[in-house]
C-alpha positions in Angstrom: -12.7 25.7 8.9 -10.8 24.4 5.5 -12.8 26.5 2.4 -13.4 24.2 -1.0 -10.4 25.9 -2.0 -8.2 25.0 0.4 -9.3 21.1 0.5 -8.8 21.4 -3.5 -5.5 22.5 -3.2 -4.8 19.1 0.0 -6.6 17.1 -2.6 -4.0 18.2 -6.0 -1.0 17.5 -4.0 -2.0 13.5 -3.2 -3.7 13.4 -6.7 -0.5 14.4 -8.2 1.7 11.9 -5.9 -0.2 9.3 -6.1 -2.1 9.4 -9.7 -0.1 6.9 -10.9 -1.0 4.3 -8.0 -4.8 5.6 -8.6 -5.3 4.7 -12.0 -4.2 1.3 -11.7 -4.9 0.3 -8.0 -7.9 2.6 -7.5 -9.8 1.0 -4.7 -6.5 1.1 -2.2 -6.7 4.8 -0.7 -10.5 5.6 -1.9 -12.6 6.6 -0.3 -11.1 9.6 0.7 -12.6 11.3 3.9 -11.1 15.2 4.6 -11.9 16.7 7.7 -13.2 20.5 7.3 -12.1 21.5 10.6 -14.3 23.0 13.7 -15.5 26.6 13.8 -16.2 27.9 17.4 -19.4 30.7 18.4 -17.0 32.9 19.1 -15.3 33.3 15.4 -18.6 33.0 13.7 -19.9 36.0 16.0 -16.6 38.0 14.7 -17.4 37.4 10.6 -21.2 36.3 10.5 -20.8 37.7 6.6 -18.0 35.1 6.0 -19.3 32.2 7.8 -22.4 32.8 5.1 -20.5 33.2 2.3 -18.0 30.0 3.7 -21.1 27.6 3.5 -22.4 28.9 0.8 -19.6 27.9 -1.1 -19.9 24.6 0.2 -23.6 24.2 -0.7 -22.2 24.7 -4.6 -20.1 20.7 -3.5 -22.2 18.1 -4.9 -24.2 17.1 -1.7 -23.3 13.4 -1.7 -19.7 14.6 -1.6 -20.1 16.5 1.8 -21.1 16.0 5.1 -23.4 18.0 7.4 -23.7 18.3 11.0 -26.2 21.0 12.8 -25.0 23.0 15.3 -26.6 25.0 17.8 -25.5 28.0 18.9 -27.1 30.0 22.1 -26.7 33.8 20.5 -26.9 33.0 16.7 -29.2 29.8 16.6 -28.9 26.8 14.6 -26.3 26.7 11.5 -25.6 23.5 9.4 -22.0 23.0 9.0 -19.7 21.0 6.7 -17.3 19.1 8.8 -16.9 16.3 6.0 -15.9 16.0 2.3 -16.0 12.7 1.4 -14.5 11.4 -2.2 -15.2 7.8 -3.6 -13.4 7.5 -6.7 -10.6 9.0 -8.8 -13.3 10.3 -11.1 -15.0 12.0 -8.3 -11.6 13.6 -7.4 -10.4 14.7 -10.3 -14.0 16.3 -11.0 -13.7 18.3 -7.7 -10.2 19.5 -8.2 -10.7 20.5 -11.9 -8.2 17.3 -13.1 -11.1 15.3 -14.6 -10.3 15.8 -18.0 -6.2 14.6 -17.6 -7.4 11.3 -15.8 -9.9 10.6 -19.2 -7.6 11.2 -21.0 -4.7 8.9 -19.5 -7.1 6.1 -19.0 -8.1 6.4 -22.9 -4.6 6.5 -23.4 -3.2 3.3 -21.0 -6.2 1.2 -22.4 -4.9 2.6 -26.0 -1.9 0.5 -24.7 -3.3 -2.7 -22.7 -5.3 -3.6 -25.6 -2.5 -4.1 -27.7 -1.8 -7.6 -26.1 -5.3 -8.5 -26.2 -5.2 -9.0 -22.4 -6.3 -7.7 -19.2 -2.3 -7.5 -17.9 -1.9 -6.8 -14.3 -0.1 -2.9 -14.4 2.1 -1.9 -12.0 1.3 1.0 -10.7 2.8 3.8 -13.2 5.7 6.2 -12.1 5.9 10.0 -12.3 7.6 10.0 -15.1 5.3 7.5 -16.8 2.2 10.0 -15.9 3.7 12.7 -17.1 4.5 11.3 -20.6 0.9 10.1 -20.7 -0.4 13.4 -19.8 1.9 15.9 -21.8 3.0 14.1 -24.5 1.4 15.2 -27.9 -1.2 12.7 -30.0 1.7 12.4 -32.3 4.1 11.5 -29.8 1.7 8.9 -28.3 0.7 7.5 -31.3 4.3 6.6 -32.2 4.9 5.2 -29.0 1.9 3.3 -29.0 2.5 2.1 -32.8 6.3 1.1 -31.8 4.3 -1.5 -28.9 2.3 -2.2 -31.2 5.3 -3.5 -33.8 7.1 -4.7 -30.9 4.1 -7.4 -29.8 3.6 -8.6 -33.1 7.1 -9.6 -33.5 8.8 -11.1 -30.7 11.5 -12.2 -32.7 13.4 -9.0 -33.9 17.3 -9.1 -35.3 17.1 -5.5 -36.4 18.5 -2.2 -36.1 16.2 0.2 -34.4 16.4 2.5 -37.2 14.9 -0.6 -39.3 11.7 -0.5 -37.5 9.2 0.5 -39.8 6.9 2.9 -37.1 5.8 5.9 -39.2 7.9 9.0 -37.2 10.2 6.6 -35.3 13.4 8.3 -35.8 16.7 8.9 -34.1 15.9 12.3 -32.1 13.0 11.1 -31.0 14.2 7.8 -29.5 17.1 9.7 -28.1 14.1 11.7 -26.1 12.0 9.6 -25.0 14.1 6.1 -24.6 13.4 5.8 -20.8 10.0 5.9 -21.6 10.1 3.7 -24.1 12.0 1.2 -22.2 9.3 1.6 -19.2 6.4 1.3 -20.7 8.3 -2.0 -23.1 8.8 -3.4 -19.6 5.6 -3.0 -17.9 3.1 -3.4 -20.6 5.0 -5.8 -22.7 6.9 -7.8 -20.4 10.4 -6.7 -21.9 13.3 -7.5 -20.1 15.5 -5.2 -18.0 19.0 -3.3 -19.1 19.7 -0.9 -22.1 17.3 0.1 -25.0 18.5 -2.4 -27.5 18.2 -5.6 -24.3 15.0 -4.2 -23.5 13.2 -4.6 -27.1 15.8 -7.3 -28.0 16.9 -5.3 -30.7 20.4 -5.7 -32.7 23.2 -3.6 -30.5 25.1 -0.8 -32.7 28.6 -2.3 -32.6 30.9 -0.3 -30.9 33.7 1.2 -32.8 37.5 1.9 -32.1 39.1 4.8 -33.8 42.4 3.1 -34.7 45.3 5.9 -36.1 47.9 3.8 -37.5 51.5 5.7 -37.1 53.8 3.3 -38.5 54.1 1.7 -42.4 53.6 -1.7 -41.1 50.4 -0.7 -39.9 49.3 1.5 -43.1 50.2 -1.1 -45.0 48.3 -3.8 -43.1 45.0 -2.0 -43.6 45.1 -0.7 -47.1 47.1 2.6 -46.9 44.9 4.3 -44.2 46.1 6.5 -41.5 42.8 6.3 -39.8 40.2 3.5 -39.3 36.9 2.9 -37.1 37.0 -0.5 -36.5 34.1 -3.1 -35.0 35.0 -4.5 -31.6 34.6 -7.8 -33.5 37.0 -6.8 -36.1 39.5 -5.3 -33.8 39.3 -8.5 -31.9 39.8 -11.2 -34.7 42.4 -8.9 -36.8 46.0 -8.7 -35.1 47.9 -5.6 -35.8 51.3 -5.4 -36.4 52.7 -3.2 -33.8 54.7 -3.3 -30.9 53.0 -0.4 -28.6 49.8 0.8 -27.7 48.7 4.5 -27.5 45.2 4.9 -25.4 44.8 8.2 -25.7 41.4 10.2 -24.7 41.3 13.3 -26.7 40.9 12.4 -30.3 42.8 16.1 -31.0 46.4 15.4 -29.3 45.8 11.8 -31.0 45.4 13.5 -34.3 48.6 15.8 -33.3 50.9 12.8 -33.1 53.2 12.4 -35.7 52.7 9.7 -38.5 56.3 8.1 -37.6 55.4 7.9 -34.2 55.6 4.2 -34.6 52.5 2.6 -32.1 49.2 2.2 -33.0 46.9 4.7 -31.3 43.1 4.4 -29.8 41.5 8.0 -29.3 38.4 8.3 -27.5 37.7 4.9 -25.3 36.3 6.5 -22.1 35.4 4.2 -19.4 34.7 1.7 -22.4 38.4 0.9 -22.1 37.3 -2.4 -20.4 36.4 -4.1 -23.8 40.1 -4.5 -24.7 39.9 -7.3 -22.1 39.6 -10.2 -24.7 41.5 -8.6 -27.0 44.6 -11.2 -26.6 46.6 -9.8 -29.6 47.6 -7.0 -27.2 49.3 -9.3 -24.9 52.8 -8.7 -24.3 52.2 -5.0 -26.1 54.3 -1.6 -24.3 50.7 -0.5 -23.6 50.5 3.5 -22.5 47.6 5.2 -21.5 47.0 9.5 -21.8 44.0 10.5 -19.8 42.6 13.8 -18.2 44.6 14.2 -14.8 41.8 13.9 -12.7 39.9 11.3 -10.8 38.4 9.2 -13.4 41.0 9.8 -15.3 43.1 7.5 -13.2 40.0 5.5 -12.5 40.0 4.6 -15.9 43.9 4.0 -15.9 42.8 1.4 -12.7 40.3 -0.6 -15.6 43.4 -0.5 -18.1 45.9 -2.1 -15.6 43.0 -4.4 -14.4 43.5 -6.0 -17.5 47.2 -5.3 -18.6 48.9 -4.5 -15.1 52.2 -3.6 -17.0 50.7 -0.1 -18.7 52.2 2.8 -18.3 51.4 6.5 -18.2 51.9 9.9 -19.6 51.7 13.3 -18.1 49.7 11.6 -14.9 52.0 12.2 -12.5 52.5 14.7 -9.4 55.1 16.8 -11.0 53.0 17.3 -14.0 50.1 18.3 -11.7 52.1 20.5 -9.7 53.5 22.3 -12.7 50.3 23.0 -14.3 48.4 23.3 -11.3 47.5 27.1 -13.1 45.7 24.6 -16.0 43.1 23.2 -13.6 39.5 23.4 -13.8 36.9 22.3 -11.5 36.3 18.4 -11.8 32.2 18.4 -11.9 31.2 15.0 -10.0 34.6 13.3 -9.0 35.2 9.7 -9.1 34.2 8.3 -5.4 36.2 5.5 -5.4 39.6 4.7 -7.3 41.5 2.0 -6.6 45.0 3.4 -5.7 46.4 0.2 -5.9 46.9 -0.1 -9.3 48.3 3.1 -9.4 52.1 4.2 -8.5 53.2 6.1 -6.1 53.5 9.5 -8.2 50.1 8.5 -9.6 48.8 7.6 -6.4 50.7 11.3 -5.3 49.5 13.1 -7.9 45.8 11.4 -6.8 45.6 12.1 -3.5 46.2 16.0 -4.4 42.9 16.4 -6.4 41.4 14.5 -3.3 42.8 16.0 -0.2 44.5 19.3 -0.8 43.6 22.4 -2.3 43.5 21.1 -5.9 40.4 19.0 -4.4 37.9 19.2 -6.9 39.6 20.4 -9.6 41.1 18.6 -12.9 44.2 18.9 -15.7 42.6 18.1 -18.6 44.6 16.7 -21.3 44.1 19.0 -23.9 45.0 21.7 -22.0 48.7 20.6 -21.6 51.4 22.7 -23.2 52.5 19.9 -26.7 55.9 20.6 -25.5 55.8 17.5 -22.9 54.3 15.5 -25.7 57.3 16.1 -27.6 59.9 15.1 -25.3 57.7 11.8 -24.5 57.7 10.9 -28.6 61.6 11.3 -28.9 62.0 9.4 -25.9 59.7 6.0 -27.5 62.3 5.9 -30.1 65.8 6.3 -27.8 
């Protein structure tokens, strides 16, 4: 026969996998009816002491929660056992397994939130995550989230910078911490549409910038002097540069290491955000060269670049570079799964196949780990 504590502890394990359902769809699983289990003559005879002390504890279950059956037994006589508890609500859970106090307090805290649109708005039924913000998160920290819904359903028409929106504690870090939740809770209670943090409140996007190092006087001269420049997609897009080649280059330190002379304007830093020079048409007919990490999305990244200019090149990305600084390489953490060898060539597409299928597999050569040496000869030879 299950003891009170061992229903308790069945009981915290649905409560806390399915609380979020509960407090919003209540009346789907309740009631809840746990069967206690049977207890034979035999074992009572063994431990008469514990069956005594088993029902007693039982007795101390509100009565309307549990259900009684009496037994009769030839050598001990008639005992009334528990073979039922029987839960009704939520409340009545939570009050048995010592929770009652965390479901108050998130239904104080979701009506804090449905009352903002003045509405009863059918909730989903609230995720893990969703519960455990609710529940952990300090008065503070619910209050700003709850003043930010606030702000956002009195102005449906926003062209602003998050950092613009005047919540009292609303700042950067805190965003940065909780912007899944925020975006949830946007989208559920508000209505919000799906995709990033900026879509999902309909907020102004932070424009993306290009680091831009200008190594040539054409190019120093066309923007003011400057060797270096962050420039707005927007801008970069509407301002031609006058330069014959294109350094992509991912580690912003070997693109500070190039020499001013070098002739090309440089972009450090691009990522997988290398896609967004796709409507750049300035670049057209550019010698376009790409430096990445010798590893998997490395090249998947090369793949994107020659998506959009087919005629890039590459440096350092090859098989004999692998193989000669095979002593470089450090495990690659979560490999691309799928690269596109197609755009590749064949001592990219060598060099590939080597992180995938031999005993490199896993591993990387990241660019900043290369000797400059190679970098030097590759510069002289631009200019021969």
């Amino acid at each position: 026969m299950k003891s009170p504590s061992d229903v308790c502890n069945i009981l915290t394990k649905r409560f806390e996998k399915n609380l979020g359902k509960w407090l919003t769809e209540e009346s789907l699983d309740f009631p809840i009816k746990v069967p206690l289990g049977r207890i034979r003559e035999t074992d009572a005879l063994q431990n008469l002491d514990y069956l005594r002390k088993h029902l007693h504890l039982w007795k101390q279950v509100p009565k309307e929660n549990v259900e009684w059956k009496d037994v009769s037994w030839p050598r001990i006589g008639i005992y009334r056992i528990p073979i039922h508890l029987n839960i009704v609500s939520i409340t009545e859970l939570s009050t048995f397994i010592g929770r009652s106090y965390q479901v108050e307090q998130l239904k104080t805290r979701i009506k804090s939130i449905e009352n903002i649109t003045g509405s009863m708005r059918t909730v989903k039924a609230l995720t893990s995550k969703e519960v455990t913000f609710l529940s952990e998160a300090s008065d503070i920290d619910f209050q700003i989230l709850l003043n930010l819904l606030k702000w956002l359903h009195a102005h449906p028409s926003r062209n602003f910078y998050l950092r613009q929106i005047p919540v009292v504690g609303l700042h950067t870090k805190w965003i940065e911490q909780n912007s899944s939740i925020v975006k949830s809770f946007a989208q559920k209670f508000l209505g919000c549409p799906s995709g990033n943090l900026a879509q999902v409140l309909g907020l102004r996007k932070k424009p993306q910038m290009i680091h831009c190092r200008l190594l040539s006087k054409d190019l120093q001269d066309a923007m003011n002097g400057h060797l270096d420049v962050a420039l707005a997609i927007d801008r970069f897009r509407s301002q031609p540069l006058p330069c014959k080649r294109l350094l992509i280059i991912e580690n912003l330190e070997s693109a500070l290491a190039l020499p001013e002379d070098l002739g090309a304007l440089v972009i450090a830093g691009l990522g997988n955000s290398v896609s967004i020079l796709r409507d750049i048409f300035w670049l057209e007919g550019k010698e376009i060269i790409y430096w990445g990490d010798l590893d998997t999305h490395g090249f998947a990244i090369l793949v994107q670049l020659r998506q959009i200019f087919p005629k890039s090149k590459s440096w350092l990305m090859g098989f004999e570079t692998l193989v000669q600084y095979q002593f470089l390489c450090v495990p690659e953490p979560k490999p691309h799964p799928n690269v596109l060898c197609e755009y590749l060539t064949k001592d990219e597409s060598k060099a590939l196949h080597i992180l995938q299928k031999s005993s490199l597999s896993g591993k990387r050569l990241e660019q900043e780990r290369l000797p400059w040496q190679p970098v030097e000869m590759l510069i002289k030879s631009l200019n021969t």
